[in-house]
C-alpha positions, 0 to 999 in steps of 0.5 A: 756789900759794894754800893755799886749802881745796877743798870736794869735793861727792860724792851717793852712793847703793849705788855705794860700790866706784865712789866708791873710785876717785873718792876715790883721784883725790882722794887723788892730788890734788898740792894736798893741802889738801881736803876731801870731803863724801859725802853718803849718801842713803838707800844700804843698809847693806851700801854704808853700811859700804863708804864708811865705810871710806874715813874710817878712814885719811883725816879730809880724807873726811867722811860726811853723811846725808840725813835731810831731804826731798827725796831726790835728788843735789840736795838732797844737794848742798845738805846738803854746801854747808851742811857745807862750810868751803871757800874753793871748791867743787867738785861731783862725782859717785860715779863721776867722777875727777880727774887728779891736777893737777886741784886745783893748776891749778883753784886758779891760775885763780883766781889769774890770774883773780881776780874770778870767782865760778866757773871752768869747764874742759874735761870728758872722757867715758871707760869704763874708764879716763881717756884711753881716749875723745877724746870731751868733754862738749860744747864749749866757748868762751872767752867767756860772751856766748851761753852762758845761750843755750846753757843755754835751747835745750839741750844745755848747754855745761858740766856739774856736775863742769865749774866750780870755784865761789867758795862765796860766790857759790854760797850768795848764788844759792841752791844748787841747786833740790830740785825739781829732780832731772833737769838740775839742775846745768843749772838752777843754771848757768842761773840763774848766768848769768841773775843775771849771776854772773862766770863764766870759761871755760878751754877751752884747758886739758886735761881735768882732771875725767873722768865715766864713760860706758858704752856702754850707758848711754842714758836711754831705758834708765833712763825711769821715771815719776819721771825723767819728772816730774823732766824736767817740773818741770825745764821748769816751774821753768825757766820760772819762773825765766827770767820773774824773771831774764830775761824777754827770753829767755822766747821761747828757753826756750819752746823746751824744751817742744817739745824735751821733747814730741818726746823723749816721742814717739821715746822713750817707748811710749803717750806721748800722755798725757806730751805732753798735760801737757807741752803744757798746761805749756806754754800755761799758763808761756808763752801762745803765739800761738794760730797757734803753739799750734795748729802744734803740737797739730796736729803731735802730733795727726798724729804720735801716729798717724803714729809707729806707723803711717806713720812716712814721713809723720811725718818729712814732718810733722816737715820742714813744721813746722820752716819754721813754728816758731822754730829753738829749738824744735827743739833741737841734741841731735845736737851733745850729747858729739859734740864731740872733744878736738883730736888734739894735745890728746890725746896730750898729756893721755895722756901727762901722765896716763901721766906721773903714774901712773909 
């Protein structure tokens, strides 16, 4: 196995007894040669003092502030690039935990695989414990071809804690986007994609990286004004970003406006003004055929007032317009964390993390 430097990449605000758990995955790791970078944006004192601990017994766990603009897990990513000394990369959030072979056979793949820039595998949801939801982020197929599709028409195929980067590749394609605060490791993985970067898929591989799940954690319980700008400025840069690097695909992330729209309709009480922006963002990036533009600000037009009203006829107005715009426009959130880790699969991943807690 190479002895090469692993770079972990925590953001953490006020969820210090959570990033305990993620550091002693760390600490668990059977290839000891890493390094974690937390970067602190902005966190209380009171949880400013808990992480501080976790640097008093282990020097591999380093603590960054944040003290430029923007805030965000974003530009706290970035902040840790720029500090870490790793040969690779690999992002994690506060509360997200490694099995402990996760490192060893992370770094094998790019042993066996050696010209890539990043190494993606498969990610499991749980919540309480590793093992306990068969459920995975999304799934996910060996070959690349289709994946920056996937990336346009959402939802995406992979997540931040999913790829293990070659820091080189990652600094060459800019790091991540500061303006970007929701979907932001989307936005990296489309750009990666988009730039044409070497990107190997293992989706036979079990489970090494678990993000936490609640049951009650569904985004309609955490919508603010500020979420909801980060969600616009996600389209907007999106759209800049696929015009540069691949215009051919502009009419799939077109695509997204419609997406975001809707999500505004069915989500969001008095949301007729968040659509109105949404779509004037949308004909300003992307100039739409006039019977298309008029398609759709007739349909919302209807269904501001179908919504409260007679919510039958909305779901007929929604039928009639899917035979009039492009499939994309409509999106696949229902496939989004339904795909399951096969039976077999399972039960082998739940034995080997038994295995490692004995």
């Amino acid at each position: 196995m190479p002895e090469s430097l692993v770079s972990i990449i925590i953001p953490h605000f006020d969820r210090s007894e959570l990033l305990g758990e993620t550091l002693h995955s760390l600490q668990s790791q059977t290839h000891s040669k890493w390094e974690a970078i937390i970067v602190d944006d902005g966190s209380s004192v009171e949880h400013r003092l808990g992480i501080r601990k976790y640097t008093e017994h282990d020097t591999r766990i380093k603590i960054v502030d944040r003290h430029t603009q923007p805030r965000g897990p974003s530009a706290c990513r970035n902040i840790g690039v720029k500090t870490a000394v790793g040969e690779y990369l690999l992002f994690l959030d506060s509360d997200d935990l490694l099995a402990p072979w996760c490192l060893e056979e992370r770094l094998r793949l790019t042993v066996d695989h050696p010209d890539f820039d990043l190494w993606v595998g498969q990610v499991l949801l749980f919540e309480n414990a590793p093992g306990d939801s068969d459920r995975l982020w999304n799934s996910l197929t060996a070959s690349p071809v289709g994946a920056l599709d996937r990336f346009l028409t959402a939802p995406p195929p992979w997540c931040v804690t999913s790829p293990l980067w070659r820091t080189a590749a990652l600094e060459n394609l800019g790091g991540f986007n500061p303006h970007v605060v929701y979907g932001d490791d989307s936005d990296l993985h489309l750009r990666a994609l988009a730039s044409n970067l070497r990107v190997f898929i293992d989706p036979d591989q079990l489970p090494d990286a678990f993000i936490r799940r609640g049951p009650s954690e569904r985004i309609t319980n955490t919508l603010s004004p500020q979420l909801l700008r980060s969600r616009l400025t996600r389209l907007t840069e999106g759209s800049q970003a696929v015009s540069r690097l691949v215009p051919e695909k502009n009419h799939l992330w077109e695509g997204q406006y419609f997406v975001e729209a809707e999500f505004l309709l069915f989500n969001v009480p008095d949301a007729a003004d968040g659509i109105a922006e949404v779509l004037r963002k949308w004909e300003l990036h992307h100039t739409p055929a006039p019977i298309r533009r008029m398609t759709v600000r007739t349909y919302f037009g209807l269904s501001g007032w179908c919504h409260k009203r007679a919510y039958l006829l909305l779901r007929i107005a929604r039928r009639i317009v899917k035979y009039l715009l492009p499939r994309h426009y409509f999106g696949r959130a229902n496939e989004f964390q339904s795909a399951a880790l096969q039976p077999q699969a399972m039960t082998r991943l739940r034995a080997r993390l038994a295995q490692k807690r004995d």
